[in-house]
C-alpha positions as a Markdown table, in Angstrom:
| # | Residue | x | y | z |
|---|---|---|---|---|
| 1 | Unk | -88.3 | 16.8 | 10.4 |
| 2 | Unk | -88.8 | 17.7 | 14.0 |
| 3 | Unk | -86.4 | 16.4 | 17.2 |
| 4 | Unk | -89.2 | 13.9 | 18.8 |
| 5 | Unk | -86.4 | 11.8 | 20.1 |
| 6 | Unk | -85.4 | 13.7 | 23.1 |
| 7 | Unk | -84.1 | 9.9 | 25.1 |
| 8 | Unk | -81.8 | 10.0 | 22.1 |
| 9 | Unk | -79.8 | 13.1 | 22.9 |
| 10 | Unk | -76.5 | 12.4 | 24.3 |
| 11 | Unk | -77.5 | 15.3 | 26.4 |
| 12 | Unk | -80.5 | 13.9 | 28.4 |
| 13 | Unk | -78.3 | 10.7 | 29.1 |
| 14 | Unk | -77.3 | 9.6 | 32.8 |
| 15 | Unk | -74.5 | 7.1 | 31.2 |
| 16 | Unk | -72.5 | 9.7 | 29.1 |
| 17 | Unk | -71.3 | 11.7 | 32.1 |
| 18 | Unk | -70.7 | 9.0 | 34.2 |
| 19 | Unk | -68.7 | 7.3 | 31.0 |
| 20 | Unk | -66.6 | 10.9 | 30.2 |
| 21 | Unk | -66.0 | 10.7 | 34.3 |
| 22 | Unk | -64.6 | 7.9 | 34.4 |
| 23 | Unk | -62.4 | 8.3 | 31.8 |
| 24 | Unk | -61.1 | 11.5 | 32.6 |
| 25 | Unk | -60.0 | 10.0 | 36.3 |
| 26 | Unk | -58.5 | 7.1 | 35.2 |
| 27 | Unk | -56.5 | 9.4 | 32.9 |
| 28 | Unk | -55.6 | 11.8 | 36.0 |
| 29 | Unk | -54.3 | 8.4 | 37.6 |
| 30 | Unk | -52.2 | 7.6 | 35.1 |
| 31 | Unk | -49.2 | 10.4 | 35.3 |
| 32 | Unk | -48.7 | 8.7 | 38.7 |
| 33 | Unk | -49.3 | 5.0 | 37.9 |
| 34 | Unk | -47.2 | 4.8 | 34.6 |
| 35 | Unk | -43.7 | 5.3 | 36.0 |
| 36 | Unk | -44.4 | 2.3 | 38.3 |
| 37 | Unk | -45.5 | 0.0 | 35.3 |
| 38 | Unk | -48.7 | -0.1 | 36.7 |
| 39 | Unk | -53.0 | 0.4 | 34.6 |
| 40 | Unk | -55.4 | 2.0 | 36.4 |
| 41 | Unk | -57.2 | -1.8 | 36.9 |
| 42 | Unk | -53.7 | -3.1 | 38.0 |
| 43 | Unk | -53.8 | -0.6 | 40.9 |
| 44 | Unk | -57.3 | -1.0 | 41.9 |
| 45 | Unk | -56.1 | -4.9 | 42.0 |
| 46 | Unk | -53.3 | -4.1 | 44.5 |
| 47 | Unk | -55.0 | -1.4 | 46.8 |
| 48 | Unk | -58.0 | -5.0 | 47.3 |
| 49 | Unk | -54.8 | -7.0 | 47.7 |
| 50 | Unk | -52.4 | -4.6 | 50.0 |
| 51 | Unk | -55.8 | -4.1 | 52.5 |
| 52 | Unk | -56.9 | -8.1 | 52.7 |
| 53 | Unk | -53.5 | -9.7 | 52.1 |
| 54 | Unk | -55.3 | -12.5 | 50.1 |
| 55 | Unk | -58.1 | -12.9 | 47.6 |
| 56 | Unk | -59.6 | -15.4 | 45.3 |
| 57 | Unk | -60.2 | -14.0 | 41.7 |
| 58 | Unk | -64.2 | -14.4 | 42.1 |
| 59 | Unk | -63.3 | -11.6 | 45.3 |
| 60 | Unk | -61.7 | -9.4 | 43.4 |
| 61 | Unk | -64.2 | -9.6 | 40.4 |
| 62 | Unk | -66.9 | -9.1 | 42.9 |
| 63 | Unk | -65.1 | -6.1 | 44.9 |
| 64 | Unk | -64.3 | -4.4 | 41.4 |
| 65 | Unk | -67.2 | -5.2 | 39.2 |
| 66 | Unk | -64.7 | -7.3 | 36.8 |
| 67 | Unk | -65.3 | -10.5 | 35.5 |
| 68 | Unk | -63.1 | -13.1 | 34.9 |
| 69 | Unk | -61.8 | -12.5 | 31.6 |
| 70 | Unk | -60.9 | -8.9 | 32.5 |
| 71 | Unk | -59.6 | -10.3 | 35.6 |
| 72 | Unk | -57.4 | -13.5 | 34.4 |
| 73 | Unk | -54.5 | -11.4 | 31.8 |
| 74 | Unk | -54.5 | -8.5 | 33.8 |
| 75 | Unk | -53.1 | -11.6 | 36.7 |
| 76 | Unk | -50.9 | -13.7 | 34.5 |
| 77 | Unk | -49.2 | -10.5 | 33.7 |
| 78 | Unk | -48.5 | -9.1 | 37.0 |
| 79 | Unk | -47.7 | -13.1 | 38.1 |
| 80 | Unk | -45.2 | -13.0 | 35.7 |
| 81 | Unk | -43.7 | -9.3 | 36.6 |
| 82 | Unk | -43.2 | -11.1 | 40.3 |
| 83 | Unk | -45.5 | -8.6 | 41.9 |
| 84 | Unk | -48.3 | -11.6 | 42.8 |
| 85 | Unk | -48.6 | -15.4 | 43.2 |
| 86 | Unk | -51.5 | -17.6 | 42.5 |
| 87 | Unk | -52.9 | -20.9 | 44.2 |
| 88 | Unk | -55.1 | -23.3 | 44.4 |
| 89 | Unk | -56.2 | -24.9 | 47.6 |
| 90 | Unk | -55.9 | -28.5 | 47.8 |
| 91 | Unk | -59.3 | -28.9 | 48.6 |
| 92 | Unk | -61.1 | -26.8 | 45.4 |
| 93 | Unk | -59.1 | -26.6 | 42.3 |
| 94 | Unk | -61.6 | -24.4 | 40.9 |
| 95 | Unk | -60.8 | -21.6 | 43.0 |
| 96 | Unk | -57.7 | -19.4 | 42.8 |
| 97 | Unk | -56.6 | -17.6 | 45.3 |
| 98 | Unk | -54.4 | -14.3 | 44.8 |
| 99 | Unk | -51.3 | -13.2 | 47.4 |
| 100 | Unk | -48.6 | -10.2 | 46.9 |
| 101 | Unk | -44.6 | -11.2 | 46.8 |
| 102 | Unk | -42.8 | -9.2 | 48.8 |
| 103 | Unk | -41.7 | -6.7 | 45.6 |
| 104 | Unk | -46.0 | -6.7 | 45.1 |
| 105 | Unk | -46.0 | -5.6 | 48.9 |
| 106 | Unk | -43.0 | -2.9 | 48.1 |
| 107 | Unk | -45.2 | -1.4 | 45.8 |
| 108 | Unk | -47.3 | 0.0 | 48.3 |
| 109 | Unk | -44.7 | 2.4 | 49.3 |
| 110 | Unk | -44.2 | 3.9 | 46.2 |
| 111 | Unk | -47.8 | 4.5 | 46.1 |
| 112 | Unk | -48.6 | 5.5 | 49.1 |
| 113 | Unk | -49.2 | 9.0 | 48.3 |
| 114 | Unk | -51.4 | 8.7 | 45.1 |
| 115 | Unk | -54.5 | 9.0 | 47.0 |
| 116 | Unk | -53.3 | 12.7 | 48.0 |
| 117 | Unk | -52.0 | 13.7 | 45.1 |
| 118 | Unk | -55.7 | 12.8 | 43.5 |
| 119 | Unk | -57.6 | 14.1 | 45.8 |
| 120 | Unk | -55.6 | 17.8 | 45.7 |
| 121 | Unk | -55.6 | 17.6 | 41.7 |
| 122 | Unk | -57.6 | 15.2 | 40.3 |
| 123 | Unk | -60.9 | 16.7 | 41.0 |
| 124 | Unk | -62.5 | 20.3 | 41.4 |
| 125 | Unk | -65.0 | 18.8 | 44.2 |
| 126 | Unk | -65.3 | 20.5 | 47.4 |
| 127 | Unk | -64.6 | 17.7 | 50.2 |
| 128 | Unk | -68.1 | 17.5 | 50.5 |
| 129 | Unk | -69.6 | 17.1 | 47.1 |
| 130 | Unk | -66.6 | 14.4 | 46.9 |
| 131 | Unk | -68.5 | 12.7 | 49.6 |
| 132 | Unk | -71.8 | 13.3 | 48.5 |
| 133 | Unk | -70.7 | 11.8 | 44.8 |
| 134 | Unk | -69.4 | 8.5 | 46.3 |
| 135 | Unk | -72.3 | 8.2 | 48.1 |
| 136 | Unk | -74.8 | 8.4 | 45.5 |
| 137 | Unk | -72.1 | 6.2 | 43.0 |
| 138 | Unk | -72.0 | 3.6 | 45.6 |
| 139 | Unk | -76.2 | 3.5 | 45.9 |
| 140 | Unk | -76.5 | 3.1 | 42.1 |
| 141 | Unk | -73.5 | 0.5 | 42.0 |
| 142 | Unk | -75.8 | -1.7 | 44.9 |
| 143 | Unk | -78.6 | -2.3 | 42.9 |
């Protein structure tokens, strides 16, 4: 029996490497994120949260393709560890709208230099292929 199913190889798919990516970054993240308590997701939460000051959940679903259900835990927990506060405003119970305590804002500090540390070891990209890969990532994400 021949190969005629070349679409089938994992080899010839544009989703594998972008998967194995993925997962090997978020797993370069997490020597730095685990002795403050924090997931990968959790972090992408707080960088929205330290830039706008305030979000609803819909924003932050939006801004980091998450939906709710992803979105709703991952909040209860880090309401519950004091690090955020949810509201409703009066005039839409519906929506709920996300702020940082002041020990959520306090976390910024301590990871302040992730960023730097990632972008010296979590990667083998030149500057410029680093820009040219969030580029195109960005392009296929705004379809």
């Amino acid at each position: 029996m021949s190969d005629t199913y070349e679409q089938l190889k994992l080899k010839n798919q544009l989703c594998f490497p972008l998967y194995a990516c993925s997962r090997k970054i978020v797993n370069a993240y997490t020597p730095y994120l685990k002795p403050l308590g924090l997931t990968y997701t959790q972090y992408l939460v707080f960088m929205v949260l330290w830039e706008k000051k305030e979000a609803t959940v819909g924003e932050l679903g939006s801004t980091l393709f998450l939906d709710a259900g992803t979105l709703s835990p991952l909040l209860k927990k880090l309401e519950k560890e004091g690090l955020i506060f949810r509201t409703h405003p009066e005039n839409d119970e519906r929506v709920t709208s996300i702020k940082l305590t002041d020990k959520g804002e306090e976390l910024k500090e301590k990871c302040k230099d992730i960023p730097l540390e990632m972008a010296k070891n979590g990667t083998s990209l030149s500057a410029d292929e680093a820009k040219e890969l969030y580029r195109i990532l960005y392009k296929f994400l705004s379809e």
